[in-house]
N, C-alpha and C positions, 0 to 999 in steps of 0.2 A: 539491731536498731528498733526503736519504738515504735508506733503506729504513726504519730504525729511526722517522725524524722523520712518516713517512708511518703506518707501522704506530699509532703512539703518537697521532696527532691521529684514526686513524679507533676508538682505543679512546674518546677524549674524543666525539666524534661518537655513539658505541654509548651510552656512559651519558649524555649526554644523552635519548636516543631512550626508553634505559629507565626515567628518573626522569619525562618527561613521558607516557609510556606509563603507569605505575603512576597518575599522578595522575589519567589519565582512567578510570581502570576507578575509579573514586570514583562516578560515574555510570552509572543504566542506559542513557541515553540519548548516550554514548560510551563507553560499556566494547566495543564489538566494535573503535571506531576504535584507541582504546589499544593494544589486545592487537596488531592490526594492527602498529601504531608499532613496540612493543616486539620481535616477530620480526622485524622492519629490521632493527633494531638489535642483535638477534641475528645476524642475515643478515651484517652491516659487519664485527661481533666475529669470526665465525667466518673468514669473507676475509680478514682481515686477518690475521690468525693464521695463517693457510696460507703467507701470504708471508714467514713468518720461515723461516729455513733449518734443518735438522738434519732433516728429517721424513722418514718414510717413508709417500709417499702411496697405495703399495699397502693400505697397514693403515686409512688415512684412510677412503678410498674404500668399500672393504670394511665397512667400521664405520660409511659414512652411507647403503650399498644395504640392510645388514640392519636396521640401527635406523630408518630408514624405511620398511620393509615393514612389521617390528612394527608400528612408528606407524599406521601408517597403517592394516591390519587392527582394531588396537585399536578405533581412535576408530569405525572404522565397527561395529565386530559390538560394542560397548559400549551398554547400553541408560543412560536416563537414571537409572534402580534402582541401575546398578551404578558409577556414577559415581564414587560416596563411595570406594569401594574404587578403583578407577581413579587416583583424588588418590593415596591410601596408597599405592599401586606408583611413578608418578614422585614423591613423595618418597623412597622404600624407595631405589631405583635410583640417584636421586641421591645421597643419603649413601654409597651403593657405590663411585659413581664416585670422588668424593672420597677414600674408604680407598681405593683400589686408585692414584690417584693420589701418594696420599702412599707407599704400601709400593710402589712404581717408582721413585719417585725414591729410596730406599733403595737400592733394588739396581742400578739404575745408579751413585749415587754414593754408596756404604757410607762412606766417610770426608768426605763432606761438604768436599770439595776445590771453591776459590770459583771457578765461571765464567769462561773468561777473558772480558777487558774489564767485569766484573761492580767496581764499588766499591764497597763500604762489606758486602761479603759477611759475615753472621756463620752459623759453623756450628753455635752452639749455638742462637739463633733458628730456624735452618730446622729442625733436630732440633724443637725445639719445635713449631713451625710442623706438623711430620710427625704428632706426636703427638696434636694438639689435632685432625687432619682425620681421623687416623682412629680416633680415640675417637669423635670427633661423628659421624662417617661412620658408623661400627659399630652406634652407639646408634638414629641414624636407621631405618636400613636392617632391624635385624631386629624393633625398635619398630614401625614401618611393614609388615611381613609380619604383624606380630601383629596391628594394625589391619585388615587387608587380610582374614584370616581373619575377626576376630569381625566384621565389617560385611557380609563374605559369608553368612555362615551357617557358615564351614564348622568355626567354633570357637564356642562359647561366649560368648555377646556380654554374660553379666555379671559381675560382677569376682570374679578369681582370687586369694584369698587364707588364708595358712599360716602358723602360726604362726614368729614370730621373723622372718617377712620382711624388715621395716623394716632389721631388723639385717641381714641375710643382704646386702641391696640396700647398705648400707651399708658393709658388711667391702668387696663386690666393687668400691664405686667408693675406697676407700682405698688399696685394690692397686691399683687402676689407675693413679690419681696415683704409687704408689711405684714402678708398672715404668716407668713414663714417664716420672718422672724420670732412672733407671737407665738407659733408654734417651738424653735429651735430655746425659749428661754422660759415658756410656761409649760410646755408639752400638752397643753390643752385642747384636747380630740377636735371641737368643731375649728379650731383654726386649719387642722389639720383636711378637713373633709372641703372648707373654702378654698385652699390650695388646692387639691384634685379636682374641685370644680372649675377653679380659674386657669388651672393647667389646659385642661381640658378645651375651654372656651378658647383659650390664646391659642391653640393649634388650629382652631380652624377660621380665625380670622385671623392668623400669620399666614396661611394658605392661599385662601380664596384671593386675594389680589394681585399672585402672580401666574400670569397669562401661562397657554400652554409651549410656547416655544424655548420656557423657563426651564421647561420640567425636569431635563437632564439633573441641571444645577441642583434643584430642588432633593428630587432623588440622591444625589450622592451626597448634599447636604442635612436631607433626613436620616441617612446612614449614618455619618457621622456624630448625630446626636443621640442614637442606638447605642451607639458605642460607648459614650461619655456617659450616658444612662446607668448602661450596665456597670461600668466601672464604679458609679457611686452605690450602684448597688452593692457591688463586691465590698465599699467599704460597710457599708450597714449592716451584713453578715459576715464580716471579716476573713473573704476568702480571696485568698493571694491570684488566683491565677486568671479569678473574673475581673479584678482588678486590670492585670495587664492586658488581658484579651480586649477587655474593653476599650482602655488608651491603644491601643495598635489600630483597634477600628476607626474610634474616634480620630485620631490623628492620620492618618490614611484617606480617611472621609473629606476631611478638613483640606486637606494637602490637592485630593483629586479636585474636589469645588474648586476650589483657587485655582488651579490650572483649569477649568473649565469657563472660567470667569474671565481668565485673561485671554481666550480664544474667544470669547466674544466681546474682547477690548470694554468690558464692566468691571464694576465694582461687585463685591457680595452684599453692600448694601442698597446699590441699585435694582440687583434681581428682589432681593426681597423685599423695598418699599418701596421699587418706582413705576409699578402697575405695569409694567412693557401686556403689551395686548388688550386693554384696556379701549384704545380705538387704535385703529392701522396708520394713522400719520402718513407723512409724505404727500405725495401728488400724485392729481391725477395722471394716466399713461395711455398717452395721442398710439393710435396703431391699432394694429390686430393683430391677434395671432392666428398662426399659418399652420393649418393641417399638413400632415404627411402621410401617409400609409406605409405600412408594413415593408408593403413590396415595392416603393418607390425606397426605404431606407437600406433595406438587402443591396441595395446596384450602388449605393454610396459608403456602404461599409464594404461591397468587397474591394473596391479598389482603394481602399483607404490603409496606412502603413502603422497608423498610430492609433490608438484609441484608447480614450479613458473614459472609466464607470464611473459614477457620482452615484452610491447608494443612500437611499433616505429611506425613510419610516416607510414610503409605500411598498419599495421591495419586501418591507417585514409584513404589510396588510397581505400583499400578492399569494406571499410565502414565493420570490421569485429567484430565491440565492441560488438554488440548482439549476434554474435554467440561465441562469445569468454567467456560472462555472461552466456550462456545454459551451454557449456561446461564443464566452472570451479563448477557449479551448481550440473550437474550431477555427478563430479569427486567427490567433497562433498559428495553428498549422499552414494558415492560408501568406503565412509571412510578414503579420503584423503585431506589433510590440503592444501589450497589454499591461495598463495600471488600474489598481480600484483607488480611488481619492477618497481619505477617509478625514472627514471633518470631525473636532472632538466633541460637537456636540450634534451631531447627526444623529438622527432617530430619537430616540423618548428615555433614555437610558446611557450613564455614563458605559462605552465599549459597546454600544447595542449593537453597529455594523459591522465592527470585529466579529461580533458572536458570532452573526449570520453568515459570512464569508465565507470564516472558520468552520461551521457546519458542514459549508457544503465542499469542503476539501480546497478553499480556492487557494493556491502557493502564497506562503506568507512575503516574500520578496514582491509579488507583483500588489502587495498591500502599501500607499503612498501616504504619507502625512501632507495636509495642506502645502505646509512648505514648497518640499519637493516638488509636489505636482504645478505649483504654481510659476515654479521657475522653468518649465517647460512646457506649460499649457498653449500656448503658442503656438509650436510646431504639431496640435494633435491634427490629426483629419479629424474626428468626430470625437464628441464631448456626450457620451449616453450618461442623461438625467435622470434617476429611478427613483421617482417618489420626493422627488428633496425639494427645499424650497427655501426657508431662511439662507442657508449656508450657501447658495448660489445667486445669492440676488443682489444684482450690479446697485441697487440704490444704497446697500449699505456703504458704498464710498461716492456713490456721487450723488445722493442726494442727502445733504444736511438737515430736512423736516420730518426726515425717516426716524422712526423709532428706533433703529437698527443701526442708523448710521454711526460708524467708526468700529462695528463688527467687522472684523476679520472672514472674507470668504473663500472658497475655491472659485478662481477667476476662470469659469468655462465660459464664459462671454469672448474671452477673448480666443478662442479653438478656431481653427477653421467654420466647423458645424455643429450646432447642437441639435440633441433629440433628446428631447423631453418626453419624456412616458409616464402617462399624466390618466386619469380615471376622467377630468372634467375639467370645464373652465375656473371652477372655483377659486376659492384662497385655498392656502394652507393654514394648518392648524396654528399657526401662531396671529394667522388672519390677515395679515400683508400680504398685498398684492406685489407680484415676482416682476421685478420691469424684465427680465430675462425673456420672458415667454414673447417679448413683444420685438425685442430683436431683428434684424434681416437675416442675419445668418443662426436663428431659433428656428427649430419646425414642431411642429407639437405634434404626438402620437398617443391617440386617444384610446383609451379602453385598459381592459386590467394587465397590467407591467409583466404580468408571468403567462399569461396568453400574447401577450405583443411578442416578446423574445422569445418563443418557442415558435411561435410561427417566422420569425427570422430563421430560427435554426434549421426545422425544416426546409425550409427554401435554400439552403446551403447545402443541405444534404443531398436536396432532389438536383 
């Protein structure tokens, strides 16, 4: 066989690897084999590619000693808090790569002169082809640093908005379409440099106006445009298996938002243009909430037969997933039936409380989908709240002025007792105020979520 017929059957080999990879992360209990699968098949993509000829493996090499030092410091000094943000920079990165590969292959071949031995070369496709990577590339990329910031802290995580926006967002993707057309039939460089700039600008005023209780969506819907990125990239340097990898992403991307969209009873174009966080809506809320202690909640969880967790973002700020596993462990032993409620858009990350559960060894069976747990939230003795707040907040169905109203929540209002494990009186990050907290049968337990249940556990132990 030829070089060509060798390189082409180890791309068919890669995307196999990454279609049956993708299918096993469908499960907790193969998603680490998957992911495994899938960097093969990375592994095959990227060899294979090496053995095509024109390259310079100095610049190769060099670019997999520093992008694996990155890598590799990242993932270790990354805590599980900062994950979310984590996601946002490899998609940010990706859509980069993507524009920088489309604007290279520009200035290698400004006239779009076809390959030799290349058939069926069209040069107004690949112009297009250039276009569409790095507009999506551009949008990704500074979209994803704007995410990157509000889920850090280091911006403003509720939504950015000015009057005439809509329009403003509007004028700038109209230009973009008309220098890119400009570009896909003149090839004339500065149309080409206005497009990277308007790309550019449209990511971060497509960002900034949706609040942080978005961000899930956001994130799996900036992934999703990584994906399609790259794939237009695959076609501007004609490589078969960027191609597929990139539709597998994008469409995966595309499929998880939707399903994230319809767990908060939205549209995908309401998360993106309807400002949610913008102001808190709703009414004000008559009451107080009711302290409890530590050691007044020990003497009501032991005699209790039922209980469900409700993990949210704070468990991930606490880092409290291990002590929250000791916990439901001992509650077990003590003869009572344990569920985690997992809401799909809990925490800051599409699966972000999967992750953490999973970390800490918690049994995949006692892991509950909203559903479930709602059809028996009724019979719990106690309802332990860790960190959560949109995804439990009774006004998303009974009050109609709520920004939230007609989201889908876990109904722990309705438990026996709740315990809120709560840092402050504040909002949460999406900035609505929880009528939950105000409840008769809410008690709120104040202080950090992974100190509060250790000192539970202790008290069970002693």
């Amino acid at each position: 066989m030829d070089q060509k017929t060798i390189v082409d059957l180890a791309y068919i080999a890669a995307s196999v690897l990454f279609i049956y990879g993708i299918k096993m992360l469908g499960s907790a209990n193969t998603a680490q084999r998957g992911n495994l699968i899938s960097s093969i098949g990375m592994l095959i993509a990227v060899v294979a590619t090496l053995f095509r000829g024109g390259m310079d493996y100095t610049w190769i090499i060099a670019g997999i000693v520093i992008g694996a030092g990155i890598g590799a410091f990242a993932a270790k000094k990354v805590q599980m808090t900062g994950m979310p943000e984590l996601v946002a920079l490899f998609n940010g990165f990706g859509g980069l790569s993507s524009l920088l590969v489309g604007w290279a292959e520009v200035a290698k071949n400004p006239e779009f002169t076809p390959p030799e031995g290349v058939s069926g070369y069209s040069p107004t496709f690949t112009a297009f082809a250039v276009v569409f990577a790095i507009l999506i590339g551009g949008i990704t990329f500074t979209g994803s640093m704007i995410a990157y910031l509000k889920l850090s802290g280091k911006m403003g995580g509720s939504a950015t908005v000015f009057p005439g926006q809509k329009i403003i967002n509007a004028l700038v993707f109209a230009a973009l379409l008309v220098f890119g057309a400009i570009f896909v039939f003149t090839h004339a460089g500065w149309a080409l440099y206005t497009v990277i700039g308007l790309s550019l600008l449209l990511g971060v005023l497509g960002v900034i106006p949706i609040g942080g209780g978005d961000m899930p969506v956001v994130i799996s819907f900036l992934n999703s445009f990584s994906g399609i990125a790259a794939s237009a990239a695959g076609f501007v340097i004609l490589n078969n298996v960027l191609i597929v990898a990139g539709c597998l992403v994008g469409a995966s991307g595309l499929i998880l938002t939707i399903i994230m969209c319809k767990a908060m009873n939205r549209t995908l174009g309401n998360v993106l243009f309807g400002g949610f966080g913008a102001s808190s809506g709703g009414q004000d809320v008559e009451g107080e909430m009711k302290a409890m202690t530590p050691e007044d909640a020990y003497y009501v969880l032991e005699a209790a037969q039922n209980v469900v967790f409700v993990p949210g973002y704070g468990m991930a700020v606490a880092q409290a997933q291990h002590a929250v596993k000791e916990l439901g462990d001992i509650l077990e032993a003590n003869g009572c039936e344990i569920r985690h409620a997992i809401h799909p858009v809990a925490g800051r990350m599409p699966g972000h409380m999967n992750v953490l559960l999973a970390e800490a060894d918690v049994a995949y069976e006692q892991l509950c989908e909203m559903d479930e747990v709602n059809d028996m939230i009724e019979m719990a003795d106690v309802a332990i709240v860790i960190g959560a707040n949109d995804v439990v907040n009774p006004a998303a169905i009974e009050d109609e002025s709520s920004s939230i109203y007609g989201m889908p929540i876990i109904n722990v209002h309705k438990a026996k007792s709740v315990f809120v494990l709560k840092r402050g009186q504040g909002k949460g990050f999406s900035g609505l105020v929880n009528t939950l907290f105000f409840r008769e049968n809410c008690r709120m337990i104040y202080g950090d979520a992974k100190d509060t249940i250790t000192n539970l556990v202790t008290q069970f132990k002693d």
